[in-house]
PAGUMI-153887 format. One record per atom (N, C-alpha, C): residue number from 1; atom name; z, y, x. Coordinates in steps of 0.1 Angstrom, whole numbers, plus 2048, in hexadecimal, padded with zeros to 3 digits. Layout:
# residues N
<resi: NUM name: CA pz: Z py: Y px: X>
...
//
This chain:
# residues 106
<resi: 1 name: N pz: 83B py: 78B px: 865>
<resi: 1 name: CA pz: 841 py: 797 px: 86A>
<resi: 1 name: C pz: 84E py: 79B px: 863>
<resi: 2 name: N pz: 84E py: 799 px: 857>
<resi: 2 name: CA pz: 858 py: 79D px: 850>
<resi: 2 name: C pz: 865 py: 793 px: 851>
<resi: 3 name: N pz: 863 py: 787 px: 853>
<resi: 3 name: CA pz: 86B py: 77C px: 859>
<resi: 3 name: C pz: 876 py: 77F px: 867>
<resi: 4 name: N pz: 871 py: 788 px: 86E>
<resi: 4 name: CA pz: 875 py: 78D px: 87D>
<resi: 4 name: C pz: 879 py: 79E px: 87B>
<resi: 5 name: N pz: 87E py: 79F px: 86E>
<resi: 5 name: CA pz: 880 py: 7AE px: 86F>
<resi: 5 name: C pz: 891 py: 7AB px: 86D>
<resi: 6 name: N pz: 89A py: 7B5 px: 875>
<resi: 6 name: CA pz: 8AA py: 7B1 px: 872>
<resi: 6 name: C pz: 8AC py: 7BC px: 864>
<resi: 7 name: N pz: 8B6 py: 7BA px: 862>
<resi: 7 name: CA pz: 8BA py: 7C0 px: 855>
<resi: 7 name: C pz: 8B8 py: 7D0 px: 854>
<resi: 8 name: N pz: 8B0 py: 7DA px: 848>
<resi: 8 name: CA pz: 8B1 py: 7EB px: 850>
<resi: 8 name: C pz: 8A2 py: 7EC px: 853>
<resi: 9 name: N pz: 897 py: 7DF px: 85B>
<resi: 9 name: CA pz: 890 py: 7E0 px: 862>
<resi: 9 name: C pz: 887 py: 7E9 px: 85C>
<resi: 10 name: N pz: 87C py: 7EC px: 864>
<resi: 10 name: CA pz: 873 py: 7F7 px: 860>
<resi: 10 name: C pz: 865 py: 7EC px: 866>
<resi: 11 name: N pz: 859 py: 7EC px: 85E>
<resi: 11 name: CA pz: 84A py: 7EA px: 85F>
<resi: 11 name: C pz: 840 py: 7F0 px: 860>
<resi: 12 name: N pz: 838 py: 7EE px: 869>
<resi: 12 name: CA pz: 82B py: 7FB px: 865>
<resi: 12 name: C pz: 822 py: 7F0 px: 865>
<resi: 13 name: N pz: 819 py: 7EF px: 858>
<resi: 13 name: CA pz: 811 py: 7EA px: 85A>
<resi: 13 name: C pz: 804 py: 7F2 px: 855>
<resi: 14 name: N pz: 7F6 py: 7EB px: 85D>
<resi: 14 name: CA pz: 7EA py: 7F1 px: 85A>
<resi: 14 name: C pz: 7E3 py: 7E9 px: 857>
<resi: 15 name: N pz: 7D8 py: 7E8 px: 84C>
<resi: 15 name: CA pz: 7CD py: 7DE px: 84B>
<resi: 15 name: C pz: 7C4 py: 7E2 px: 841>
<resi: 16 name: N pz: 7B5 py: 7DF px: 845>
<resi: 16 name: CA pz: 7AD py: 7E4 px: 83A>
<resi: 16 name: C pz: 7A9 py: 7E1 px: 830>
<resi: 17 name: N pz: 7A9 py: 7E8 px: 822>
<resi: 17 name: CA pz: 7A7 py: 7E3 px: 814>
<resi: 17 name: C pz: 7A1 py: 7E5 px: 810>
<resi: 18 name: N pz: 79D py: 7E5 px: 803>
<resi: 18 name: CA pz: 797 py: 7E8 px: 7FB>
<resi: 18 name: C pz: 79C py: 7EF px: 7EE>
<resi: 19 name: N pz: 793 py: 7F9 px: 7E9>
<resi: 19 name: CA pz: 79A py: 802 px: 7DE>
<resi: 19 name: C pz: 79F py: 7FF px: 7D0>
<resi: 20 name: N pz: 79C py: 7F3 px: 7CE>
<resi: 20 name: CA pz: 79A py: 7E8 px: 7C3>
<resi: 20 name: C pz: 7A6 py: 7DC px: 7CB>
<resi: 21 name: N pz: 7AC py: 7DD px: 7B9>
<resi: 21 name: CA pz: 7B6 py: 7D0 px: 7BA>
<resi: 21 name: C pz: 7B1 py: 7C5 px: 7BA>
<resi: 22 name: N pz: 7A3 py: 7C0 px: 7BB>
<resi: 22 name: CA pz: 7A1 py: 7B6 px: 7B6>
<resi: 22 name: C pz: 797 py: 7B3 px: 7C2>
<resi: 23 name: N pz: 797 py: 7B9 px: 7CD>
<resi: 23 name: CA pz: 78F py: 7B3 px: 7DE>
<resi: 23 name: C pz: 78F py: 7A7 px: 7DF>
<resi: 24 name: N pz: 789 py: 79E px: 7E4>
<resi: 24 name: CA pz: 789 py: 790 px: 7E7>
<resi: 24 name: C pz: 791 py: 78F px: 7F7>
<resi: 25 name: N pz: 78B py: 796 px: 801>
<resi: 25 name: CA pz: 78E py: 796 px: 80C>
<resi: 25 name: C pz: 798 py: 79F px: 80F>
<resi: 26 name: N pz: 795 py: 7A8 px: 80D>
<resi: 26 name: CA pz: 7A1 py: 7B9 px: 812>
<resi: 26 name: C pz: 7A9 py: 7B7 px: 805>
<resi: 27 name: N pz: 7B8 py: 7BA px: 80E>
<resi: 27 name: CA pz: 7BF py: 7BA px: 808>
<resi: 27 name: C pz: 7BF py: 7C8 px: 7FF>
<resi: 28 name: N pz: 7C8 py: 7CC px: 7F6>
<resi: 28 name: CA pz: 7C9 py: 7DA px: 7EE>
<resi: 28 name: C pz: 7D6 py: 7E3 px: 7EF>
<resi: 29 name: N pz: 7D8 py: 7ED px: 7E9>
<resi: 29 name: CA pz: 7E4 py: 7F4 px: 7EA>
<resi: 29 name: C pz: 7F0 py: 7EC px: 7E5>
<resi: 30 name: N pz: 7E7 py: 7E9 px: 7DB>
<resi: 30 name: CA pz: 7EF py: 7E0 px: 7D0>
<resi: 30 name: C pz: 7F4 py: 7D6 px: 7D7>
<resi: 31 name: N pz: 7EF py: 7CD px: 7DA>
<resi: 31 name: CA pz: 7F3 py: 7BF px: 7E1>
<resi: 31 name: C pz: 7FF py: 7C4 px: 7EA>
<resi: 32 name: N pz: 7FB py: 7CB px: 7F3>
<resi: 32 name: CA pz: 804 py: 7CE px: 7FD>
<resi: 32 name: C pz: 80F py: 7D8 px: 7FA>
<resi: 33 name: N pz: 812 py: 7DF px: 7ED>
<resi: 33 name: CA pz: 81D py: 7E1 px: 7EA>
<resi: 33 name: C pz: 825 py: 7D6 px: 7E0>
<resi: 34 name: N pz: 81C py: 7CE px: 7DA>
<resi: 34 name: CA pz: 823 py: 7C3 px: 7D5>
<resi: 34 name: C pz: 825 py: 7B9 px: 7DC>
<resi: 35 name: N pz: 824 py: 7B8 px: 7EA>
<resi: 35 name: CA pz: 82C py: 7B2 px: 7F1>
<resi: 35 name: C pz: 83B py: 7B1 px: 7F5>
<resi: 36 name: N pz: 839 py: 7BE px: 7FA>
<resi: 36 name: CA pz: 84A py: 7C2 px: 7FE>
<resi: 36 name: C pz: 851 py: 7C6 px: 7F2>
<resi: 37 name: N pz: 84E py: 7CA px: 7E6>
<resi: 37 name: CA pz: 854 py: 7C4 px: 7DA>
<resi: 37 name: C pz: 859 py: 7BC px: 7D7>
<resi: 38 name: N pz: 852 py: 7AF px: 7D2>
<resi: 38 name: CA pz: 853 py: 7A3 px: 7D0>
<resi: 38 name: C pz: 861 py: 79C px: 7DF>
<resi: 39 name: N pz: 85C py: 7A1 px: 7E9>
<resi: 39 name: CA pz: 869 py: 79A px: 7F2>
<resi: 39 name: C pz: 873 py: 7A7 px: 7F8>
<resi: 40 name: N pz: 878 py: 7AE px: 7E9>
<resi: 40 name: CA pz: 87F py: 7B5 px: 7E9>
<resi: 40 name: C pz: 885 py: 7BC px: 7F7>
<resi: 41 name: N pz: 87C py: 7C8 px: 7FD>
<resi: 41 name: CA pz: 87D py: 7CC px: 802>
<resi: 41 name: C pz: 881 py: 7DC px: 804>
<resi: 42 name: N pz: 88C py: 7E3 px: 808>
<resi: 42 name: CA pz: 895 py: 7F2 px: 803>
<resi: 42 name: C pz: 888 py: 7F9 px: 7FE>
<resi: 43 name: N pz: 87E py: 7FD px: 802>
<resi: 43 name: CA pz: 879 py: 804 px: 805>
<resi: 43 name: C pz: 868 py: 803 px: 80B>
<resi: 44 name: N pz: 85B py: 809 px: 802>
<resi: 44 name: CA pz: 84C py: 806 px: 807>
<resi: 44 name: C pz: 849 py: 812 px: 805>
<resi: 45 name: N pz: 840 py: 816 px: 80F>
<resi: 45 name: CA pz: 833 py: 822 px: 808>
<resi: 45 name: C pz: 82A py: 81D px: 810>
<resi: 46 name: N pz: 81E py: 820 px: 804>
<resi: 46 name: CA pz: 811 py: 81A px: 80B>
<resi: 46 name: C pz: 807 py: 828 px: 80D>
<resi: 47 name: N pz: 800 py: 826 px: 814>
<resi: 47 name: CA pz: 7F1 py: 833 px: 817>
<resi: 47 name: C pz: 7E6 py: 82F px: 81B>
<resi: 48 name: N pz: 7E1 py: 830 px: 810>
<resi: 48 name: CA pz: 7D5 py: 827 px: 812>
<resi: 48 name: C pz: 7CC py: 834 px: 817>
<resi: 49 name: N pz: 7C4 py: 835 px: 822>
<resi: 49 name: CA pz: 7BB py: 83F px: 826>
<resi: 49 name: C pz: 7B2 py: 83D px: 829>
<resi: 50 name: N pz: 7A6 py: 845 px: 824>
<resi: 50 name: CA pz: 798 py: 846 px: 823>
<resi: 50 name: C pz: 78F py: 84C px: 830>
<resi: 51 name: N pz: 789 py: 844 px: 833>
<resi: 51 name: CA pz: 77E py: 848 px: 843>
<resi: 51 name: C pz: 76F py: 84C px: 83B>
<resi: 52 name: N pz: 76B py: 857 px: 837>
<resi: 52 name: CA pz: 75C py: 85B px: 832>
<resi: 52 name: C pz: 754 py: 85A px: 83E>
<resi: 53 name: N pz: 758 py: 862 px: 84E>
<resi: 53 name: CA pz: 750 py: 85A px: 858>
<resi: 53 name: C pz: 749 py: 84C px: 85A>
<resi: 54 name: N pz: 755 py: 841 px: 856>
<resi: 54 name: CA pz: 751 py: 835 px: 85A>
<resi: 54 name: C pz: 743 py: 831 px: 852>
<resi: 55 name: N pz: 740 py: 837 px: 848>
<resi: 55 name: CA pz: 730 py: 833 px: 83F>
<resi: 55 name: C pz: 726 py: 842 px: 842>
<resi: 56 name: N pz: 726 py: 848 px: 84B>
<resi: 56 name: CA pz: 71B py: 852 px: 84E>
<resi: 56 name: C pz: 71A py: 85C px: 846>
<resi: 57 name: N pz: 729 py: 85D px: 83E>
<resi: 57 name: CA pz: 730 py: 86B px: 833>
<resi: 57 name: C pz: 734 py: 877 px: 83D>
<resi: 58 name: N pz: 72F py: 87D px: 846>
<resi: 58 name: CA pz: 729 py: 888 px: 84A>
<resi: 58 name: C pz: 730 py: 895 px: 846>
<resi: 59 name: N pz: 734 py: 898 px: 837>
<resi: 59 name: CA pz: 732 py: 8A1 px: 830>
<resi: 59 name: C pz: 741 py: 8A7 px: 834>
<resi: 60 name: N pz: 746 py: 89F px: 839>
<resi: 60 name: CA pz: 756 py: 8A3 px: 83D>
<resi: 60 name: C pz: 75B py: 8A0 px: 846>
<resi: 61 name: N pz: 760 py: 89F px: 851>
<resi: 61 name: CA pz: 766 py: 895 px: 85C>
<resi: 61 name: C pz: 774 py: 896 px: 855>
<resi: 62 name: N pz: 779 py: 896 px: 84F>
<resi: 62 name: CA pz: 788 py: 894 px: 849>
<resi: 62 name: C pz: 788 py: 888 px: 841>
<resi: 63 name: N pz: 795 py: 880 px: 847>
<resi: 63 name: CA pz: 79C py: 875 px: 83D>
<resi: 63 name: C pz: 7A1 py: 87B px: 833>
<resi: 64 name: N pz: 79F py: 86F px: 82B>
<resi: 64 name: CA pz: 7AF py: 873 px: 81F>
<resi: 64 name: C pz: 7B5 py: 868 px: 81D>
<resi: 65 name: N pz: 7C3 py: 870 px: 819>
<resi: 65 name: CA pz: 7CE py: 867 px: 81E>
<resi: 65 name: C pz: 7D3 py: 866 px: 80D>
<resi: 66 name: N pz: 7D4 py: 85A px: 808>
<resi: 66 name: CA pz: 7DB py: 85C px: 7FA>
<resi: 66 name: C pz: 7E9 py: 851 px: 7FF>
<resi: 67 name: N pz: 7F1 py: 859 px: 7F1>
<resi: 67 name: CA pz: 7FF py: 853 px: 7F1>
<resi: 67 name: C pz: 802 py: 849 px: 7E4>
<resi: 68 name: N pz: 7FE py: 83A px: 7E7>
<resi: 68 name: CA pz: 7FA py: 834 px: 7DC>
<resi: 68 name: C pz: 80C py: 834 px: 7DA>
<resi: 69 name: N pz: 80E py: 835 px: 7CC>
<resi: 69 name: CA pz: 81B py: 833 px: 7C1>
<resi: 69 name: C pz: 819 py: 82D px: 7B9>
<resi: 70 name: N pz: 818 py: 81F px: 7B5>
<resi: 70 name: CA pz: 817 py: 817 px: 7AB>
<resi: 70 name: C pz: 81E py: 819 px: 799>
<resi: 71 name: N pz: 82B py: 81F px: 79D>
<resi: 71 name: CA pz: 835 py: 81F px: 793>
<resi: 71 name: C pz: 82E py: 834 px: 788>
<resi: 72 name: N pz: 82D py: 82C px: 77B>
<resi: 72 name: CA pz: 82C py: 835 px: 772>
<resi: 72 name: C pz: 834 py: 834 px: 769>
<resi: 73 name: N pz: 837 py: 83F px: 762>
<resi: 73 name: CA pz: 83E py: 840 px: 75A>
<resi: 73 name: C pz: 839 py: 84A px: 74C>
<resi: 74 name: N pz: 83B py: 842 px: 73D>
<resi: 74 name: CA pz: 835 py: 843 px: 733>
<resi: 74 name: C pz: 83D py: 840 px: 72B>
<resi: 75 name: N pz: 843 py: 853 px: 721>
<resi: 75 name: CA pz: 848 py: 84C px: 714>
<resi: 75 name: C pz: 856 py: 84C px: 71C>
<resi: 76 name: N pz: 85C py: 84E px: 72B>
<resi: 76 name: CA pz: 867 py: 84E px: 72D>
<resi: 76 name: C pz: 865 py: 83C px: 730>
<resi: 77 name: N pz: 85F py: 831 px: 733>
<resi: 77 name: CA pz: 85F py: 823 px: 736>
<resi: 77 name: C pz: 857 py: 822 px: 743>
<resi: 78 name: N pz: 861 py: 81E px: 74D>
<resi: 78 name: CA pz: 85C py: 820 px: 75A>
<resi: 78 name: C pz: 853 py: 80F px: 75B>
<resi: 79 name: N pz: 844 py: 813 px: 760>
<resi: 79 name: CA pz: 83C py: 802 px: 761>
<resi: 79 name: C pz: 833 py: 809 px: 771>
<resi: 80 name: N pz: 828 py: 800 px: 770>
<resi: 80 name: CA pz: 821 py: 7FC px: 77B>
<resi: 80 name: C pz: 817 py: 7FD px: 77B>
<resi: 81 name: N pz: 80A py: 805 px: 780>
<resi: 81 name: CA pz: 7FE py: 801 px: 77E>
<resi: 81 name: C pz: 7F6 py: 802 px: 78C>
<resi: 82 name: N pz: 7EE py: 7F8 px: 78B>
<resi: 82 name: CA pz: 7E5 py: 7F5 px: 798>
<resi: 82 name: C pz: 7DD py: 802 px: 79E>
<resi: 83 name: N pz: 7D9 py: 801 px: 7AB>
<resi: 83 name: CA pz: 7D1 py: 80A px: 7B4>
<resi: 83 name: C pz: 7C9 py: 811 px: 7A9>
<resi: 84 name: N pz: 7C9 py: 820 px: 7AA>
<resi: 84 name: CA pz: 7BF py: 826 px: 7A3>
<resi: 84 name: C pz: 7B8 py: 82E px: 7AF>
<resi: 85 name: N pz: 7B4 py: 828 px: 7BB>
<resi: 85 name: CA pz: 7AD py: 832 px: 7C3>
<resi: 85 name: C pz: 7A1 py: 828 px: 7C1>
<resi: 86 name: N pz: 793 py: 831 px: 7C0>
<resi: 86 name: CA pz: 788 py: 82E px: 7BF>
<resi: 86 name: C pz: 781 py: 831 px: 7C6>
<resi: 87 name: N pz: 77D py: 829 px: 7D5>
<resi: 87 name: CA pz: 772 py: 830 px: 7DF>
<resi: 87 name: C pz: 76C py: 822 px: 7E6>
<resi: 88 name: N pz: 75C py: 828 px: 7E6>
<resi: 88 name: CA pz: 756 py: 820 px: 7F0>
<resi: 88 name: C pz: 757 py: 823 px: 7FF>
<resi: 89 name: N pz: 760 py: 826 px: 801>
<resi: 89 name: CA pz: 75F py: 82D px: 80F>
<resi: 89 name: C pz: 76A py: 823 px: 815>
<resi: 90 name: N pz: 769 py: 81C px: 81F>
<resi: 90 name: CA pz: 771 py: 813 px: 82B>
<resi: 90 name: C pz: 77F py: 81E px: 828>
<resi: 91 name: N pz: 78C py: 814 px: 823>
<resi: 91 name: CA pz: 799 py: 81C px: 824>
<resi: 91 name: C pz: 79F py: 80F px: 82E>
<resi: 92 name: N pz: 7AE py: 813 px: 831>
<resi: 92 name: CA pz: 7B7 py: 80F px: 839>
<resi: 92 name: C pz: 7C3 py: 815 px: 832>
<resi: 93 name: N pz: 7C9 py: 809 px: 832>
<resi: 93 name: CA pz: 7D9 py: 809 px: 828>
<resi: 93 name: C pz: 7E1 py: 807 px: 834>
<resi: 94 name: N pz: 7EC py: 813 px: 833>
<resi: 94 name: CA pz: 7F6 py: 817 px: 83D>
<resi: 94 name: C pz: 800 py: 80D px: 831>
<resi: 95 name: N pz: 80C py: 809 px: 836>
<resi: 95 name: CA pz: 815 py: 808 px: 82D>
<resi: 95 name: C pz: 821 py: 808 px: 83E>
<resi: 96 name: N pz: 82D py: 80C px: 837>
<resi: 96 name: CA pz: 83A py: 80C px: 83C>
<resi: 96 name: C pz: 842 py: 80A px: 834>
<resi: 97 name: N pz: 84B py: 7FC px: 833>
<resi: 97 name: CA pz: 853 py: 7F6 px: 831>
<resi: 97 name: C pz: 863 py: 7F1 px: 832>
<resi: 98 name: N pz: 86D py: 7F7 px: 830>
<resi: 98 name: CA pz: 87B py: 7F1 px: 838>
<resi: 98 name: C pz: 87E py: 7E5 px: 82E>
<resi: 99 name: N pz: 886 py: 7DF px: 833>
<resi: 99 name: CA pz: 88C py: 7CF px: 82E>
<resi: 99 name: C pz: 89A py: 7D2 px: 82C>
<resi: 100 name: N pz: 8A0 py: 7D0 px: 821>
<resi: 100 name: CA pz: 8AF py: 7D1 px: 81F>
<resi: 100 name: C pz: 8B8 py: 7D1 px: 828>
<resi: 101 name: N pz: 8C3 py: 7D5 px: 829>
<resi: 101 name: CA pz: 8CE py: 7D5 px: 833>
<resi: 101 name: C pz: 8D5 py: 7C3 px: 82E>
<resi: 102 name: N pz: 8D8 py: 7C3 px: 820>
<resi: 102 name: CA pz: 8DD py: 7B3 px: 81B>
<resi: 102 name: C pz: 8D5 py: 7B0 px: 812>
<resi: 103 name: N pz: 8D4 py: 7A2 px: 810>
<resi: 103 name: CA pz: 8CC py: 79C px: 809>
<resi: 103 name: C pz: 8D6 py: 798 px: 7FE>
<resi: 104 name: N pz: 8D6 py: 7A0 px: 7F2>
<resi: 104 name: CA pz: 8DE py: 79C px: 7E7>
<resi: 104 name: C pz: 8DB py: 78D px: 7E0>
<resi: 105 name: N pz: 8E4 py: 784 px: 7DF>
<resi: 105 name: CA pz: 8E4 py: 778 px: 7D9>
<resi: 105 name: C pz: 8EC py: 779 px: 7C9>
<resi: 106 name: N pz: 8E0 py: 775 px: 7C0>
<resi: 106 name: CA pz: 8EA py: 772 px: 7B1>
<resi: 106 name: C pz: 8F5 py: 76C px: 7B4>
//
């Protein structure tokens, strides 16, 4: 998908994860913002959202929607740290993505 996007482009992608960076099968927030990272793309926000319905959680009919941000900053030294959302509850990671306008070459 990202091979077929023109320069500017915009992504929506959806797919279901897991809360934990370390899933075997489901991908994570992590993964999938370290994707469009890694192939340097303008711009990602990921949302990973929580369905309590889908496991017979009753107690609310309301999602939640978190706005996973990887980047922390400590001491003034900007780093990285992996998914800190913790649930056994079925989520679905929203991410939207644009792809550079040029592809800067060294």
């Amino acid at each position: 998908m990202t091979k077929m996007l023109f320069p500017s482009g915009r992504l929506l992608l959806s797919a279901w994860s897991n809360s934990f960076p370390t899933a075997y099968v489901k991908v994570s927030p992590c993964w999938i913002m370290d994707y469009f990272t890694v192939n340097e793309f303008a711009d990602c926000k990921v949302y990973p959202v929580e369905f309590p319905h889908l496991v017979g959680d009753n107690s609310g009919r309301y999602i939640t929607v978190f706005n996973y941000d990887p980047q922390v900053v400590y001491s003034g030294q900007i780093g990285y740290e992996c998914s800190s959302i913790n649930s056994e509850r079925p989520l679905q990671t929203y991410c939207i993505a644009e792809k550079q306008r040029f592809h800067a070459f060294a």
